[in-house]
N, C-alpha and C positions, 0 to 999 in steps of 0.2 A: 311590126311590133317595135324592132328597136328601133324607128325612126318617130315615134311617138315621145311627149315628154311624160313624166315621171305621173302626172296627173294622171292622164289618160292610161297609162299602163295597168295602174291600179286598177282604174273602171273596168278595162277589157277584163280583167281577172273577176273582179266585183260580177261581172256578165257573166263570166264563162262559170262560176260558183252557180250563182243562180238558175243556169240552162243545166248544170249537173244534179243543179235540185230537182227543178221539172222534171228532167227524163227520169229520173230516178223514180219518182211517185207514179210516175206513165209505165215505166216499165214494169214496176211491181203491182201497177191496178191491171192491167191488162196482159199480164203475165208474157212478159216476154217481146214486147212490142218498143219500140221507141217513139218520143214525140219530139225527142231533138237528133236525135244520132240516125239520119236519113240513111246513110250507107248500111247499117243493119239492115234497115226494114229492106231497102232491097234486097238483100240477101235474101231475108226471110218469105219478100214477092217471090223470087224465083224460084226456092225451093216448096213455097206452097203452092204453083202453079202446079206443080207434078203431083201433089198431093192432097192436101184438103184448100180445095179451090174457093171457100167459102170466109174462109180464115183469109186467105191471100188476099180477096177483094177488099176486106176490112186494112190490109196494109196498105195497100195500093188509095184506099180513102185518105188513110191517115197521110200518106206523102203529097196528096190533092193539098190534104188542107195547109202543108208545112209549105208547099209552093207557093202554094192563095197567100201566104202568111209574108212571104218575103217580098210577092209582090206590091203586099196592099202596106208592108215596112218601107220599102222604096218608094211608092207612090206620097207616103206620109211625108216621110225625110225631103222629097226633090218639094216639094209645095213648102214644105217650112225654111228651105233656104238652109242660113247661118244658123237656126236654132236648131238641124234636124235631130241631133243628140237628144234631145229633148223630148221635140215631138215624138219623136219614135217610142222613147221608153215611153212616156205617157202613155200613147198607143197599149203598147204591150203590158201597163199596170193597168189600165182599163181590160184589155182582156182578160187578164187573169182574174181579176177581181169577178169578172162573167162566169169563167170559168170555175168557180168557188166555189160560186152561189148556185152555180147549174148543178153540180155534186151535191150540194146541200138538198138539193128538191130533188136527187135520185137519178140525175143524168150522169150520173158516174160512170160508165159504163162503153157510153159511146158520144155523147156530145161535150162533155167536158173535158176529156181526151185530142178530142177534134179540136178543141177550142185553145187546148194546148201546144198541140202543135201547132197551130197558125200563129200563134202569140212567141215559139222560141222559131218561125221560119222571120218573121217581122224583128226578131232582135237583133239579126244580123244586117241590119238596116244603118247601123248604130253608127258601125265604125266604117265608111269608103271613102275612096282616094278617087278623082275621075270616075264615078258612077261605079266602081266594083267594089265589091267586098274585098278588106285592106287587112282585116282582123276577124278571123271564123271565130266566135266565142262557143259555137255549139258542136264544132266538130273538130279533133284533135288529132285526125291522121293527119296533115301537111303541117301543124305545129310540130310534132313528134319527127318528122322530118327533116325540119330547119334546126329540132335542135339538136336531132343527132350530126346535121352537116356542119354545125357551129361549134360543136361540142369537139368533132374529128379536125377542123380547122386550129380549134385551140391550142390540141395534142399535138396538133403536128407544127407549131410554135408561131400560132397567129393570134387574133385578138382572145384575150383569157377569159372573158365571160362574158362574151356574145349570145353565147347558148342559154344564159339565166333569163331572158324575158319568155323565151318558150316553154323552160320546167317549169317557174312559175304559171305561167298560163293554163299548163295541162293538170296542175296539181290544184289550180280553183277549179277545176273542174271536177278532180276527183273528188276535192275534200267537201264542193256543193253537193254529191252525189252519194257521198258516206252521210250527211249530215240527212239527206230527204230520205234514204234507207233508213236511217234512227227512227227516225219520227214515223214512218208510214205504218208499222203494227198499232200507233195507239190512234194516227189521227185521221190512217188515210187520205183521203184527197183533202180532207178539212185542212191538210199540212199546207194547202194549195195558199192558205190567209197568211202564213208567211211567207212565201214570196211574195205575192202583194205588199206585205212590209216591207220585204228586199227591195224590193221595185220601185217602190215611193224612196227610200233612201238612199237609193243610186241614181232617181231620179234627183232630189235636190243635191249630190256632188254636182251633177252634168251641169244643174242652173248656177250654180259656185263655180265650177270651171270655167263656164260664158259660152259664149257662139263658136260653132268653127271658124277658124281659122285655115286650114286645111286638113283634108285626111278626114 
């Protein structure tokens, strides 16, 4: 994160808002489940495996499709080269925009879910360095880590706010995740057409930023 310029910093945040949206509408349609925060749902495999094993398989779906999602992100990103920024989100504002419109005609439930997650495992496509992922926008335990080890670096009299690209990063994501908890009592997954809107406007920063460069 903090080897990114100031552009891209923003984006990652812009990302990491909009995957706090998603899981948010995922978590509260399907009570309890995630479509971006993969480490829960494991949790919630393991301990459904001891208990209602019908529910687990349905999480165990849900991490299929967030896999499928990062693979079919990375396969998008390496085919577009210098624009993979781009391509990727594209990708994933086409998804979402599927996944809307599946909600709208009653696939609420269990495909538009599904369709969700594959769309926030494909956004982490967004940002890599030599083919890995450089900037997790969907998940904020190892953020939360570098900023507590940057944040204790500081205190103990080294660089003074190394640690602000990480609060910022986890705090788009909380306040993407306060904002799709607003909204889901009146729109439920209808809330799913603004991120579609998110999507297309952080789509045109990526085409204003230009091609990678690196990273």
């Amino acid at each position: 994160m903090r080897r990114y310029e100031q552009p891209h910093r923003l984006l990652a945040i812009g990302l990491a808002a909009l995957a706090g949206f998603v899981d948010a509408l995922g978590f509260l349609k399907l009570g309890g489940m995630f479509v971006s925060f993969m480490s829960g749902n494991s949790t919630r495999l393991a301990v459904g495996v001891a208990g209602n094993g019908l529910r687990s398989l349905f999480v165990g779906v849900v991490i299929a499709a967030f896999v499928i999602g990062v693979m079919l992100g990375a396969t998008v990103g390496r085919v577009a080269g210098r624009w993979r920024k781009q391509a990727v989100l594209g990708f994933v504002l086409a998804e979402l925009a599927v996944a809307a419109t599946v909600a709208s005609l009653g696939g609420g439930m269990i495909a538009a879910p599904l369709l969700m997650a594959n769309a926030m495992g494909a956004l982490n496509a967004v940002f890599q360095r030599d083919g890995e992922v450089s900037v997790g926008v969907t998940y904020m335990t190892g953020t939360l880590v570098k900023f507590g080890q940057h944040l204790a670096a500081a205190l103990a009299g080294g660089p003074r706010f190394t640690w602000a690209p990480y609060l910022l990063l986890w705090l788009g994501l909380v306040a993407g995740a306060v904002a799709g908890a607003a909204v889901f009592p009146a729109l439920g997954l209808g809330a799913l057409w603004i991120a579609v809107a998110a999507t297309a406007v952080l789509l045109a920063a990526t085409v204003a930023i230009g091609p990678v460069r690196e990273g």
